[in-house]
N, C-alpha and C positions, 0 to 999 in steps of 0.2 A: 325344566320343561316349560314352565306358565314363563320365564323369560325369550324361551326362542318363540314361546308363541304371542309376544306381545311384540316381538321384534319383527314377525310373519305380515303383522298388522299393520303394523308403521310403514312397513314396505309397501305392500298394497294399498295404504293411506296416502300414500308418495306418488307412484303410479298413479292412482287415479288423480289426483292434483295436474301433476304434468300432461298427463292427456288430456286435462280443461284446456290447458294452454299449447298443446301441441295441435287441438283439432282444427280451430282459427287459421293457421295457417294452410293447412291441408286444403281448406274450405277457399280462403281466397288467391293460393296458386290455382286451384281448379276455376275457378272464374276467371283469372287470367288468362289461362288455358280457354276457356269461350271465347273472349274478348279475340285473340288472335286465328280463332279458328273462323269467328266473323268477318275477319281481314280478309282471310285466306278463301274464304268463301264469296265474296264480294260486298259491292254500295252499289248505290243510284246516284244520280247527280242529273238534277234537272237542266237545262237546257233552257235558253230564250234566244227567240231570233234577234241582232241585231238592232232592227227596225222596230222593233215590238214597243207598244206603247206609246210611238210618232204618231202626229196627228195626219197621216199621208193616204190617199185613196190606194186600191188593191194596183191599180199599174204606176203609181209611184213608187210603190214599194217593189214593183218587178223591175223597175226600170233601174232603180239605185242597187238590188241585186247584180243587174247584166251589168254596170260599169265597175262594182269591185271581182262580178268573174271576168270580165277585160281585161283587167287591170292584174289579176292572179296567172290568167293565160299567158298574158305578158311577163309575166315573172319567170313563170316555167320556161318559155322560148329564151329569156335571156339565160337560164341556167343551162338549155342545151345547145346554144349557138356557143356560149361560153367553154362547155366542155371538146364540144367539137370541131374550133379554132384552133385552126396552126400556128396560127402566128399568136398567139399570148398560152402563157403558162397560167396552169390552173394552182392557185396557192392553196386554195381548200373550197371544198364543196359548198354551195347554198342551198337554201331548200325555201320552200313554197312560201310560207308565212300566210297571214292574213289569216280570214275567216267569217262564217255569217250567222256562228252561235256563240254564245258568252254561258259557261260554265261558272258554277257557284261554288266557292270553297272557304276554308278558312286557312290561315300560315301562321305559323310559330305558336309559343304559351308562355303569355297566356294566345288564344288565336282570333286573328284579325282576320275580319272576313272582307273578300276581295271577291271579282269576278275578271275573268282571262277567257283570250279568244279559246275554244278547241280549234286544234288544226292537227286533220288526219294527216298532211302532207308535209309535218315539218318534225322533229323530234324533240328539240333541247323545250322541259319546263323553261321559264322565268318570269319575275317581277321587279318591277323598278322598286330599287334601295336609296338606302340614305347613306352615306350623303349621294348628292345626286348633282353632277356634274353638267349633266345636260339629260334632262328628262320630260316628256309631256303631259299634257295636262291628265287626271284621273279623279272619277267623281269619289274615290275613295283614298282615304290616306297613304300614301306612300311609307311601305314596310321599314319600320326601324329593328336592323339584328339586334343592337343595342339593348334593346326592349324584352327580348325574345329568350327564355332560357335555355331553351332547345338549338339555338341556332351555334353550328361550328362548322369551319370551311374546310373545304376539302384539299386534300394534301398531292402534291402533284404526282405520289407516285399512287393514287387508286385508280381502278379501273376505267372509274365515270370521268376523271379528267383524260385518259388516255383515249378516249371514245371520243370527244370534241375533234371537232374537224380543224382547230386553229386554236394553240394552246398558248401561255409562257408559263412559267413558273418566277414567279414576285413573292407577294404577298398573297401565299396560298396559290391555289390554282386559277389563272387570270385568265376568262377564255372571250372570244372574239366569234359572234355568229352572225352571218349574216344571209339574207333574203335576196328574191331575184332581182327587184330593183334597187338594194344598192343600200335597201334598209340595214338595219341594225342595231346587235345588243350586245354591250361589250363590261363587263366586269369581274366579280368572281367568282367561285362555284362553290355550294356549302352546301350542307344538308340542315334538312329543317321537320320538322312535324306537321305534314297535313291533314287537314280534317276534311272529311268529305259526309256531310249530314250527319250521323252523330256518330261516325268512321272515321275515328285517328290512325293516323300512319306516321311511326316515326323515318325519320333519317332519308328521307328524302332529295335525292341531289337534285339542284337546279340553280338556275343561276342569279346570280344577285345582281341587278342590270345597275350600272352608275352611269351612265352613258349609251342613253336608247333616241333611236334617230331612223322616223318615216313614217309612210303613212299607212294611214288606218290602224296603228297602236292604239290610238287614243280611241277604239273603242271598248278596250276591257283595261284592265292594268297590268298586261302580260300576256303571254302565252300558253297552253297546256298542248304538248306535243303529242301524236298520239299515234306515231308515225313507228315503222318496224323497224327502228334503231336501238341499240342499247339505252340512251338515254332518255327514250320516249316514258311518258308513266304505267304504259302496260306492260312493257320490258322491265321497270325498276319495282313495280310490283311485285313480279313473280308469276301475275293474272295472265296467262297465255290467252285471255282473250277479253274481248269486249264486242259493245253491240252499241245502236242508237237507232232509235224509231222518233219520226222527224215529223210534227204534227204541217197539214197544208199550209202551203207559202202564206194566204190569205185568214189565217183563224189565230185568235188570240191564243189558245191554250199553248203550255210550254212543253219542249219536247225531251225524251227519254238518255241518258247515256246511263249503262250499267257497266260493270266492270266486273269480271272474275266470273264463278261459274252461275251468276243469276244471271250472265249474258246468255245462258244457254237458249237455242231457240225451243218453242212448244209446240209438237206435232196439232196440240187441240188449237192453235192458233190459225192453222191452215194447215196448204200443198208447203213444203220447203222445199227450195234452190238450191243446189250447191255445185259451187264449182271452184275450182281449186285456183289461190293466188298465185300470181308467178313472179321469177324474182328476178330485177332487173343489178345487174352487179354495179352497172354506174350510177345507179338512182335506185339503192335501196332502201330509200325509207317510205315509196311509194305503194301502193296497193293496186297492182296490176291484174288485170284481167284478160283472158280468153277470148276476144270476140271472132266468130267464127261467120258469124253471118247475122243479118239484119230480113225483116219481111214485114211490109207494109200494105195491110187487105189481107190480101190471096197469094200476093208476086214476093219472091224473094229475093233482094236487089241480087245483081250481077256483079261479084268482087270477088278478086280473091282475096284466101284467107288471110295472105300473106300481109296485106294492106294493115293490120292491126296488130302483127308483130311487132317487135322491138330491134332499131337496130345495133347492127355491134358500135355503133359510138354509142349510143344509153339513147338514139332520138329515137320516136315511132310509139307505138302500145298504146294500151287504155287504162288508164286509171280510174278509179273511184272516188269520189272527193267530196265530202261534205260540206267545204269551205267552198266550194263554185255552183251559181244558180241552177245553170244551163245546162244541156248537156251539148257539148264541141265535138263535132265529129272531122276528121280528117277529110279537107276541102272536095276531092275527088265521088267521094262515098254520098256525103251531104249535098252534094250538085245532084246524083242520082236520085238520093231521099227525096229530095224536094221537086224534083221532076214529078216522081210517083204523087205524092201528093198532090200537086195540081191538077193531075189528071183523076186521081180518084176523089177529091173534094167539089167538084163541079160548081165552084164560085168562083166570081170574078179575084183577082190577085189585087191585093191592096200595095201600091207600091210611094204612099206619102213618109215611109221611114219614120211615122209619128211615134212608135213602141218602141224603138230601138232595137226588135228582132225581126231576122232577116226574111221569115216569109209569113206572112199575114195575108187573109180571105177578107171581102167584104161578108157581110152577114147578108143575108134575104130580108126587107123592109118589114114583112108580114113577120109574124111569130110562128113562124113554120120551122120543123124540127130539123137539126141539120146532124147528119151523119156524117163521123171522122172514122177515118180508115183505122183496120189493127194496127196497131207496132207490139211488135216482137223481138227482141232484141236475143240471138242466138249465143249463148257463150258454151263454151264449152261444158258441155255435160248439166248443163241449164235453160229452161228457154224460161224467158220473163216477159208475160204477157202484161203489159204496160194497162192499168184503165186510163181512158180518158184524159183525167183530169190529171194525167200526172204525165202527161208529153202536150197538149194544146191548153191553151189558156184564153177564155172568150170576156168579152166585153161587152154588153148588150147597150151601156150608154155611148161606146166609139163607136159603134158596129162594128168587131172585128173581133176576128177570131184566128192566133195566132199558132205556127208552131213554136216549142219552148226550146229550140235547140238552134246550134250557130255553126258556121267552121272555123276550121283551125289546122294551123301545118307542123307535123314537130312530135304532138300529141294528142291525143284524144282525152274528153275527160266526161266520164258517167257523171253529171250532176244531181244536186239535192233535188231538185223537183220532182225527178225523175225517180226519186227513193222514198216520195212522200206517203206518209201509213203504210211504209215498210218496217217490220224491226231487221235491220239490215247487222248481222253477224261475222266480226272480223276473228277468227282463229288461228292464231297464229302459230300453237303448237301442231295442228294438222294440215297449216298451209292454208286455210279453205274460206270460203266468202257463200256465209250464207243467207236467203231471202225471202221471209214469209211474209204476206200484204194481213194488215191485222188494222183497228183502229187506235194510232197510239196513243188519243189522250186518254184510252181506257184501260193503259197499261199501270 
């Protein structure tokens, strides 16, 4: 009897031993379990304009805005004069490029921190690699995989390489991207470990540029696509959606991008917007919009709807884009707009072309208050009452006082000025584009 009950002992002596050493684990798979549901829940990623930091007055810094959204317009025109040519065959799609915010991250582990344009209007990640065959200049090191213990390339038969618009199969999966004007990023496709503030994310696909060529790369080290394609980082997240609240064109502070569900908008922030994205099947990686009508004052321009649909080649519609200054309205529409205007701003028209936008007011000599008419921009199932300072732009040492918008044939484009101290809500699990005016460096 006193043997089985000492053998009782030893048992339960035993047991309690191994559950010292069994808890430890229990304890750091459950952390683990946090750490991913952090993921899954979302980051922040700060935002800087471009321009931030230049030693440039407020209309030099508007003016180098309008010539890289010219220059973006231009890309997009040549993408759909491109697609809707009979005489040349389309070998694979391009897409927007460029942009006028530099996102902050880190790549690989250990991880190298880098900063890359965001561009809502393009999808594929990438950064210039090593070896580096033909690459431009970057104020930060160029990524070595070599270095990296995380990094492995991707195999031609995964999904992320079948997603590229222009593939081969070599050495891993070799893929070939290119922009409207002719730019490009050509090497090959891996996954890797991004950090986004103190938010790792393994396995990441994107591409490892050996061979980058055009302009305006050289002002982040890469791209970050943000675009409704598989290969965009909110697609390879899992994050159905994200947001970015975009501090005024003119103010130092840096501006917002969220990701996952802290993108969500907050009733206590305001009125919210919502109107439902549409989807263009020849140019789906853009973020189309509804516009059903425009009103300026009291008058609601005379158009039909139809003017800002999309046509069956992929030309027409309205996009949203935070990579273009301006906002580009479709040349017929924008002759009307600015009609109105001069008739309801009751100042002389400034026609010296000094701003490089196309309609500008003299000021009144005295310091006398000057009233600018509503805009209201109609979208479906939304109307977005514009203030001020987020469609005219004034100068009191030019005298003038501009409007912030231009035209354009082909495509319309909602630009960033136009969404400033917005947190502007892209969802892509419910289609939807949403818009509460908030002030965002107090987000």
């Amino acid at each position: 009897m006193a043997s089985l009950y000492s053998l009782c002992c030893v048992l339960f002596l035993a047991l309690a031993i191994v559950s010292l050493y069994v808890s430890p684990a229990v304890s750091t798979s459950r952390r683990g379990f946090e750490r991913r549901n952090e993921v899954e829940d979302g980051f922040r990623v700060m935002l800087k304009h471009v321009d931030s930091g230049k030693n440039l007055t407020k209309w030099e810094r508007i003016q180098r805005g309008i010539k890289r959204g010219q220059r973006r317009l231009q890309r997009l025109s040549v993408m759909f004069s491109t697609a809707i040519s009979s005489s040349s065959v389309v070998k694979a799609p391009v897409a927007a490029g460029n942009g006028e915010f530099l996102m902050y991250l880190s790549i690989g582990t250990p991880p190298k921190s880098y900063s890359a344009v965001m561009d809502t209007g393009s999808d594929l990640i990438w950064t210039q690699c090593k070896p580096c065959s033909q690459c431009f200049k970057q104020s930060t090191p160029i990524f070595d995989p070599k270095l990296s213990s995380t990094f492995s390339k991707l195999s031609c038969s995964s999904h992320l390489c079948a997603a590229l618009p222009e593939q081969t199969c070599g050495d891993g999966c070799e893929y070939v991207y290119s922009y409207g004007d002719y730019s490009s990023t050509q090497g090959v496709m891996a996954t890797e470990t991004f950090t986004f503030g103190k938010v790792s994310v393994p396995n990441i696909g994107f591409g490892c540029g050996e061979e980058n060529d055009g302009e305006g790369f050289s002002q982040g080290a890469g791209l970050v696509g943000l675009g409704r394609g598989p290969l965009s980082l909110v697609s390879q997240l899992k994050e159905p959606k994200f947001s970015y609240c975009l501090t005024p064109f003119d103010e130092t502070q840096k501006s917002t991008l969220l990701m996952g569900s802290i993108a969500s908008v907050n009733r206590t922030l305001g009125a919210i917007k919502t109107t439902p994205l549409i989807h263009n099947p020849l140019q789906p990686s853009f973020y189309y919009l509804s516009l059903q009508g425009i009103t300026v004052g009291g008058t609601r321009l005379p158009f039909n709807e139809s003017t800002f649909a999309f046509q069956d080649d992929g030309s027409g519609g309205l996009i949203i884009d935070s990579g273009t200054t301006i906002t580009y309205l479709e040349e017929s529409v924008f002759n009307v707009l600015s009609k109105r205007f001069i008739k309801q701003m009751k100042l002389p028209v400034d026609n010296s072309g000094s701003t490089g936008l196309e309609l500008c007011f003299i000021l009144p000599s005295d310091s006398s208050e000057v009233k600018v008419p509503k805009l209201i921009f109609h979208f479906d199932g939304a109307d977005l009452d514009l203030p001020g300072e987020n469609y005219v732009i004034a100068d009191s040492n030019m005298g003038l006082i501009c409007l912030a918008m231009g035209r354009s044939n082909g495509i319309s484009i909602l630009g960033n000025i136009q969404q400033q101290n917005m947190l502007v809500l892209h969802d892509l699990k419910k289609k939807t584009l949403s818009f509460v005016q908030t002030q965002c460096h107090k987000l």
